[in-house]
N, C-alpha and C positions, 0 to 999 in steps of 0.2 A: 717580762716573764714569757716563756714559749709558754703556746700554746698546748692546751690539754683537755684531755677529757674528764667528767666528774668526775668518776672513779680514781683516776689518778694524782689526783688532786684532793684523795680523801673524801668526795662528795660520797655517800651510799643513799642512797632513795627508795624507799620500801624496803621489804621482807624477802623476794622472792630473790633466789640467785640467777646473775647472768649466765648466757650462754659463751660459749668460747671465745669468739670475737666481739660479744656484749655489740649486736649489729643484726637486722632483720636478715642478713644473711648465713644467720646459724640456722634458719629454718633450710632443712636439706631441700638442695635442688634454685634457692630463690638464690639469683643473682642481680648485682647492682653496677651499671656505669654512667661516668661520667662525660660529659662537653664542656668545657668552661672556655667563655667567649669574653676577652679583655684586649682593648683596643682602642688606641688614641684615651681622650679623654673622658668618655663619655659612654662606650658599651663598658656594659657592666654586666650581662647574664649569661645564658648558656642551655641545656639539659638535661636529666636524669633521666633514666631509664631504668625498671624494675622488673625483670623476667621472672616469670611467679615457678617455673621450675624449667630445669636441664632440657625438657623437648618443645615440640609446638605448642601454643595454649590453643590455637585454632582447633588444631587435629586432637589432641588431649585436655580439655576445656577442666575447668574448677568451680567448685561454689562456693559462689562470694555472696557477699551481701553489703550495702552500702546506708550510712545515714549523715543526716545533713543537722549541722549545729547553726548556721545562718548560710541564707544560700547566696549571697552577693559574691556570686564566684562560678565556676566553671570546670567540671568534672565528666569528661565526656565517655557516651556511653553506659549510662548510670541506668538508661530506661530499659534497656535491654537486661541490664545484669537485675532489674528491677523483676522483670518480667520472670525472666528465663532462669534467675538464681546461679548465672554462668560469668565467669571471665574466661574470655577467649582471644586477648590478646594481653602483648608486652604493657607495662603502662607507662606513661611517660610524663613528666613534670616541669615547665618551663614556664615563662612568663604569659602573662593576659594576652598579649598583642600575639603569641607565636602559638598558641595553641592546634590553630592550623595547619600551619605549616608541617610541626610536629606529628599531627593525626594523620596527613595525609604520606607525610614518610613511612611511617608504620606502615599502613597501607600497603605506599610502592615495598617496602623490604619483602611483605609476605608474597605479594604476587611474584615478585622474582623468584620464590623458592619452590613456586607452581609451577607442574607441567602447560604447555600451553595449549588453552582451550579450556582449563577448566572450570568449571562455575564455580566463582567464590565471591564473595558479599566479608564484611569484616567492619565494623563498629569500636574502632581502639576508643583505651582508657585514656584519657590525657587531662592530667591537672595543671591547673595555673593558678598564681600570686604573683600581685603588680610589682615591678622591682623599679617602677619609672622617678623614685627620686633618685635613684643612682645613676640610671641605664635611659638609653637614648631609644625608649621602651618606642615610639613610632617609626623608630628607623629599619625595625623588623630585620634585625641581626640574624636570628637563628636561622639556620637555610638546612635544607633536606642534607645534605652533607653533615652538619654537626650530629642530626640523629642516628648516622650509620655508625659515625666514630664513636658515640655512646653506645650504641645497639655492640659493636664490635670491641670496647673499653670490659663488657658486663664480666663480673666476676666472683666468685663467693671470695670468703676472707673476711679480712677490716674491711669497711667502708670510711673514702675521705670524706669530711663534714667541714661546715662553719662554710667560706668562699667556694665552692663548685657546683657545677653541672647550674640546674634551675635555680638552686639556692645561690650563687654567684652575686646577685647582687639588692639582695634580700635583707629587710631590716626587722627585727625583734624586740618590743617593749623596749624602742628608742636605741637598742645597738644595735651592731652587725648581728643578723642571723644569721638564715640558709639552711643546709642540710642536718642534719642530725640523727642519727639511729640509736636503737638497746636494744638487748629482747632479755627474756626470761625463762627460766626452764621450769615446767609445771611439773612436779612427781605426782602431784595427786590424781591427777589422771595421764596416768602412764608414761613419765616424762618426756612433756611434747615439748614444743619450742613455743611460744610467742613471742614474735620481731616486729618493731615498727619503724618506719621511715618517715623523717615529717620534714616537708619545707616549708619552715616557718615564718613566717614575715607580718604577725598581726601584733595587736596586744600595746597598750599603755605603758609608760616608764613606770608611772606611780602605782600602778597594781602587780607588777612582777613582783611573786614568790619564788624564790628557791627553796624548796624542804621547808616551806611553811615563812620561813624567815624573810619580812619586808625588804627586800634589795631593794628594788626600785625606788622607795622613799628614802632608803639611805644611799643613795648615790642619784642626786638630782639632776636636773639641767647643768645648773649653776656650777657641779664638778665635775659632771662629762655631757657635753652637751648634746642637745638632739642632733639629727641630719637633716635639719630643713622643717620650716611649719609650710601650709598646716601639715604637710604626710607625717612628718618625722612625732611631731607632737599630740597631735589628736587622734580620736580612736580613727583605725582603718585596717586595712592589710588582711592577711588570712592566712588559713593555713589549710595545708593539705596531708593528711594522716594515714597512711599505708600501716596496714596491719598484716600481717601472713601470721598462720602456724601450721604448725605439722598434725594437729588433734583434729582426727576425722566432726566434720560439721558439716550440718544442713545448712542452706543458704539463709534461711532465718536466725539460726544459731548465730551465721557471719555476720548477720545485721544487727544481733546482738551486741557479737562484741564493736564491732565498728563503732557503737555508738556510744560503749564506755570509754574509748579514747577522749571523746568530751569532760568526762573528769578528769584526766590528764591535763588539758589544755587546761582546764578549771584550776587544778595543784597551782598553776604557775600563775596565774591572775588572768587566766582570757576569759572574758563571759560572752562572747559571741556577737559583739554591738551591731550596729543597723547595716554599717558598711564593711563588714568580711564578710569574707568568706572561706567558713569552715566545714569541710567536705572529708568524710570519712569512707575509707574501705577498707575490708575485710577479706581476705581471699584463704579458703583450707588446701592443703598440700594432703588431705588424710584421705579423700578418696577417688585414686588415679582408678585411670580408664575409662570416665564418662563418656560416653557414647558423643561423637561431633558430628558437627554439618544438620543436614538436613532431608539426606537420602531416610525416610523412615522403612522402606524394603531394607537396606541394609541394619538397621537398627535392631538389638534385641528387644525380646518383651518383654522381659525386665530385668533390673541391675540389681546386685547383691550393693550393699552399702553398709557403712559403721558409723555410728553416732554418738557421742558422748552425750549421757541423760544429762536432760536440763536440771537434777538432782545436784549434778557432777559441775556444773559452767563458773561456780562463781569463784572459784582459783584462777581459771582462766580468764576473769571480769578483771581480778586485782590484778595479773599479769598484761593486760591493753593499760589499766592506769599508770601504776609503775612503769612500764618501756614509754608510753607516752611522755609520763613528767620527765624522765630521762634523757629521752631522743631529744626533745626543747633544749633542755640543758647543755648537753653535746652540743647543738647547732651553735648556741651563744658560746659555750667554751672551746669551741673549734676556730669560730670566726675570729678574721682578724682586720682591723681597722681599715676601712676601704674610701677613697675618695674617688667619685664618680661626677655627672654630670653635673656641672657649671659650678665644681668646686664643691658640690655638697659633701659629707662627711657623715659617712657611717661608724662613730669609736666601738672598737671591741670593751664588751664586757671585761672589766678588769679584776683579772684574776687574784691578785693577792689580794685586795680590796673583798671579793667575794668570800676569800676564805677568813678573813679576819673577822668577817659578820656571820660567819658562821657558826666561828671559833666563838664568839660571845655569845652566842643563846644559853638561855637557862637548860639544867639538864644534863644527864649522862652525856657520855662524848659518842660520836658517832664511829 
């Protein structure tokens, strides 16, 4: 069966309607690309890149906000946006081992767009999930090169999901993951966007839900088999959860919703065990112009700002849950059967399989 995405497939998940390309890049200005790195038998990964809008984040900064559902994982940059309530760079998604490599690309891309001589300091976002039962995760594949051709891939639209960029070689409650996006349109406060982006790679076979309904126990080892013990079988892995919207927010507000993505991953059966790592961010698109750098003579003395009352947040709360259980969903309905190193075996979720157990829950039809 080609690959697809839920929706297409009849899945619907929550209440809330999608945005256009049902993709965190319905949030205006947020662009997404890819690297995907496949090679001999054994590379299996790649990187993402997520530009939070059309201009510089450096020179035009955001407030984010971020939170941590188990921290066996690595999200760089996190103390600053802790601090400061700011993202001020691209953020970028790749495997455990390349995280570096990745950071400091970022890096070199912004200073080449600087005049020379000028002072700049820069702290990128960059997430990672282990992909080493596939991927020849110490051979340190990803090079400063693959993050130019992602930085330079970036694009609003669809977004490709399941096998690219970080999620390449990424497994999900025992199938292929990887990338996966949705978002949602809030009308109740002023129809904004919420988009989210997840590269997923944690989570149990036996506890995956789809829309409530046990998949994972109804599709065991025994009829699609894991990728490998222990990775493939025991708890581990992680996920990393990119949230934008368009609805002006305080950096608190962002760490708000950042952290209701954690029910999302919940929807699907993650409970956050000892060894992921589950790392969430939140970035608003709703108030351009914040003051950048460091010159405080240049700085005004104060900024006009918009906030949606914390009266107003919790449309916006169901919209991080809904795009989250969905973006999961995508990643597994996107992926497709991958064999990586020494033979191991990532199966795609199987999609007719998924919708006949869907098709038998009790209950109205969806």
């Amino acid at each position: 069966m080609v690959r697809s995405r839920a929706r297409d497939l009849g899945i619907l998940l929550g209440m809330l309607p999608p945005g256009p390309s049902n993709a965190i890049t319905d949030v205006p200005g947020v662009r997404v690309g890819h690297e995907t790195i496949v090679e001999r038998d054994a590379v299996r990964t790649g990187v993402t890149v997520v530009l939070p809008h059309e201009g510089n984040a450096w020179e035009e900064p955001l407030f984010a906000g971020p939170h941590t559902l188990n921290g066996n994982g690595e999200l760089t940059g996190l103390e600053w946006i802790r601090e400061s309530g700011l993202l001020t760079s691209p953020i970028g998604l790749t495997n455990t081992h390349s995280v570096g490599v990745v950071r400091d690309a970022l890096v070199a891309a912004e200073v080449e767009g600087r005049r020379g001589g000028d002072d700049f300091w820069s702290l990128p976002v960059v997430g990672e999930t282990w992909d080493g039962t596939l991927n020849d995760i110490a051979g340190m594949h990803v090079g400063a090169s693959h993050v130019r051709a992602a930085l330079a891939s970036a694009a609003a639209g669809p977004v490709a999901e399941g096998n690219v960029g970080g999620g390449t070689g990424m497994v999900c409650h025992g199938f292929k993951g990887g990338i996966g996006t949705a978002s949602r349109v809030v009308e109740a406060v002023g129809s904004h966007v919420v988009g989210v982006l997840v590269q997923a790679n944690y989570g149990r076979r036996e506890r995956l839900r789809v829309d409530g309904v046990p998949v994972g126990e109804a599709i065991p080892a025994s009829e699609v088999p894991l990728p490998g013990e222990p990775a493939g079988g025991g708890p581990g892995g992680s996920i990393i959860v990119l949230v934008a919207t368009s609805a002006p927010l305080l950096p608190d507000q962002c760490r708000r919703l950042a952290q209701r993505a954690g029910l999302g991953v919940a929807r699907m059966g993650g409970v956050g065990e000892n060894s992921s790592g589950d790392l969430f961010l939140c970035f608003s698109t709703g108030n351009r112009g914040l003051p950048a750098g460091d010159a405080a003579a240049a700085t005004p003395a104060t900024v006009a700002l918009e906030m949606v009352p914390g009266q107003r947040l919790t449309p916006l709360f169901d919209a991080v849950v809904e795009a989250t259980e969905e973006a999961i969903v995508n990643a597994l309905c996107g992926a497709e059967t991958m064999v990586g190193r020494d033979g191991a075996t990532a199966h795609a979720l199987p999609l007719e399989r998924l919708q006949d157990l869907l098709a038998q829950r009790p209950g109205p039809a969806r």
